[in-house]
Structure formats: C-alpha cells, structure tokens
C-alpha positions in Angstrom: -4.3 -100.2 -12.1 -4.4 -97.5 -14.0 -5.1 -93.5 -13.4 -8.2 -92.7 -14.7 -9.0 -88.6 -15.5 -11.3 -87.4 -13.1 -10.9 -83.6 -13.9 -10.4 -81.6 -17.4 -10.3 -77.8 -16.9 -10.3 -75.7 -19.7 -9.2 -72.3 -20.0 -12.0 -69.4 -21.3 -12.0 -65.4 -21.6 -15.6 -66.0 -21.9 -17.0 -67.6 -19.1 -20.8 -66.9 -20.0 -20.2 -68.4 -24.3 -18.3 -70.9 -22.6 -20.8 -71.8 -19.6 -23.8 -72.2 -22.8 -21.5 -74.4 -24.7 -21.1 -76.8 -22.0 -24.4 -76.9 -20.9 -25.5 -77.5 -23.9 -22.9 -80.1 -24.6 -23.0 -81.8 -21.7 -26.7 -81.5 -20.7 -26.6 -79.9 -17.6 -26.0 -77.0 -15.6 -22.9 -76.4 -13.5 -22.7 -77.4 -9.9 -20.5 -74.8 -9.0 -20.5 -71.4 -10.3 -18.2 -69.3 -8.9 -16.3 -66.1 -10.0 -12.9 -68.2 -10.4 -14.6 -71.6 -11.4 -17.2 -73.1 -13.3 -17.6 -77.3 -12.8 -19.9 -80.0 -14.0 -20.2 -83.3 -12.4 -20.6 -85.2 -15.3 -20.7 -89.4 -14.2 -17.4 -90.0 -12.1 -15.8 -87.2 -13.7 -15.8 -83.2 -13.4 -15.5 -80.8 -16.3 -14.1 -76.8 -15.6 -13.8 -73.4 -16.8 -10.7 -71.4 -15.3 -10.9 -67.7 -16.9 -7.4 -67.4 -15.5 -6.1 -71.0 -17.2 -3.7 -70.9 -19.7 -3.8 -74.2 -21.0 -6.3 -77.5 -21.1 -5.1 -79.7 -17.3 -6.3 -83.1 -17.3 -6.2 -84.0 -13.5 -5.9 -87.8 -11.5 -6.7 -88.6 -8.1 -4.3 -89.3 -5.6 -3.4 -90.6 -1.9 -0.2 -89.0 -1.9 0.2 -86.0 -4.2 3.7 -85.8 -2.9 4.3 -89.2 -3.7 2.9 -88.7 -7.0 4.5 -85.2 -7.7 8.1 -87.4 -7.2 7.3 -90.2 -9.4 6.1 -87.5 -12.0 9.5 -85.7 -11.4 11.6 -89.0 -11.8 9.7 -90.0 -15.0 10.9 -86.4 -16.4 8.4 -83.7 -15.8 9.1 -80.5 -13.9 6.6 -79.3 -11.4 4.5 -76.4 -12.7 2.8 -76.0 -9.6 3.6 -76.8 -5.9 0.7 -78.4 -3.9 -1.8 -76.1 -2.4 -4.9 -76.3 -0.6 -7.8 -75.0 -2.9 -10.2 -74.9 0.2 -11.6 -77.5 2.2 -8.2 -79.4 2.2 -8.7 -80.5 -1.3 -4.9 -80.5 -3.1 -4.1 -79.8 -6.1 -0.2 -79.6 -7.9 0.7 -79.7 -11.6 3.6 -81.0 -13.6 4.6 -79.9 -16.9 6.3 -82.0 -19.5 7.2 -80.6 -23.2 4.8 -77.4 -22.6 1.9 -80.1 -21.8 0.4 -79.7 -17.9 -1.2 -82.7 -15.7 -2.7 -82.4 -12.7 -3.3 -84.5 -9.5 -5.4 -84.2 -7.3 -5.3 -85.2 -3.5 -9.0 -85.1 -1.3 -9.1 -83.7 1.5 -8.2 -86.3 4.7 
C-alpha cells in the first residue's frame, strides 16, 4: 500500500498574508495557531505555515520513523533532520534528496 501525504508545510515571512490566503483557499480557519505554527485539518490531511521553514515538506505517517528514516537512507537520501519529539510524543524527521525535503511522521504511542 502506498504512503499517502498527510502533512504539507509551507514556509512564510508573513504569517498573517499567508494565514488569509489559506483560509480563504481552503475554507476554514486554522485549528492551531500558534507563534511557531499555523495548521488546518483539511479531510484526512493537515496543511501548515512554518515562519522559520525554508522550503515546502510534504510529510507521511509512520509506525516506525526509524525504520522508515533507514529505508529512506538506503534508497539514497541523507537525513536532514534527526527524529525529535514536537510535543506530546508526536515525531517528526526529514530526509533530503537532490535539495528536495520529506518528512515522516510517527504518532505518539
């Protein structure tokens, strides 16, 4: 079975342009908005703002983000980020392959 993209975060310097684009793109309001995060649950998948991204991460889910981060590592990509808690035990890590970041994602257990 294939991944499917759960998250896309997109970098901004302009949180509040950004945050009116995207509710008026997407139709709603965010469900978190926080000083270093902006998301929208949009159906079974989450849109973000990151004023400190550099670059659009799409994210999967995962059991096993170390698992994953290997098989990512063996297929060719280097890992950008290690895995770290982003509260409440949620995971995240990110690999980079030709300047081009992905991200998983592991819930919290």
């Amino acid at each position: 079975m294939a991944n499917s993209i759960k998250l896309i975060v997109y970098p901004t310097k302009d949180v509040a342009a950004t945050k009116r684009l995207l509710n008026t793109f997407l139709g709603t309001e965010p469900y978190v908005d926080g000083e270093w995060y902006v998301g929208y649950k949009v159906g079974d998948m989450e849109v973000g703002i990151d004023p400190n991204g550099k670059a659009v991460i799409a994210y999967t889910d995962t059991d096993d983000i170390q698992a994953s981060l290997k098989s990512l590592t063996d297929a060719g990509a280097t890992v950008a980020m290690e895995p770290k808690d982003v509260g409440g035990g949620l995971m995240v890590a990110q690999v980079e392959l030709d300047g081009n970041i992905l991200g998983l994602r592991q819930p919290a257990k």
